[in-house]
Structure formats: structure tokens, C-alpha cells
Steps between C-alpha positions, in 0.01 A plus 500: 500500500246722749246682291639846618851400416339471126327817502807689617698317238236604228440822636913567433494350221248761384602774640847439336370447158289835518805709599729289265205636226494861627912492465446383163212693400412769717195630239221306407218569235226797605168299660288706339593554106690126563818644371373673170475905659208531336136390529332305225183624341268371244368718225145479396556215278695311765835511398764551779722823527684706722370686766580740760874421649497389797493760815616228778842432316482857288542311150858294620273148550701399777485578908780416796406125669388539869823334624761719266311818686553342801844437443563867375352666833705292694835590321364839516440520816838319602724752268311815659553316857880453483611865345 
């Protein structure tokens, strides 16, 4: 096998287990809380507790994957093309 015939083959293979993982699971945990909605804080003794929630995924811990958003403007854009 030719070294680009096993990139494109790994290159597939990835690109068809990302979209077979958006199908499956089109949201993924928030970057910044890490899937909590919230912020952790420390008191002044240095115990943990709950902070603010979390104004990138407003509280839900979760946001869309890149490729499920991709795949929604494109079915948008198809079903508003073909009325």
C-alpha cells in the first residue's frame, strides 16, 4: 500500500466515525463548565461549591458538536432550496 492510499483510508475512516458519533450523539458536554452548568468556587476555607451557571451553555451543560451543526445547515438549507 502507497502512503496516500493509507491516509485516505484513515482519513475515511475518521471522518465516518465522527459523523457516525454526531448521528448518535449530536450534543456533547459544555467546554467551559465541562458539563456541570455551573462554575465551581471555593469558599474561604476551601471547600468546593457551586457557582455562577454557566452563560456559554445557559445552565443546560451541553452544546451542538461542530459536525451535527454542519449537518443541520445543510438539511436546512436543502429543505428551504427545494420548496
Amino acid at each position: 500500500m502507497t502512503p496516500a492510499l493509507l491516509a485516505s483510508a484513515l482519513l475515511l475512516l475518521v471522518t465516518l466515525g465522527y459523523s457516525g458519533l454526531c448521528a448518535a450523539s449530536p450534543f456533547g458536554n459544555c467546554r467551559k463548565c465541562r458539563g456541570w452548568g455551573f462554575a465551581m468556587r471555593t469558599d474561604r476555607k476551601g471547600r468546593t461549591k457551586r457557582g455562577k451557571d454557566c452563560r456559554r451553555c445557559k445552565a443546560t451543560g451541553k452544546r451542538i458538536r461542530v459536525g451535527r451543526h454542519l449537518f443541520n445547515v445543510a438539511a436546512r438549507l436543502h429543505r428551504d432550496g427545494t420548496r
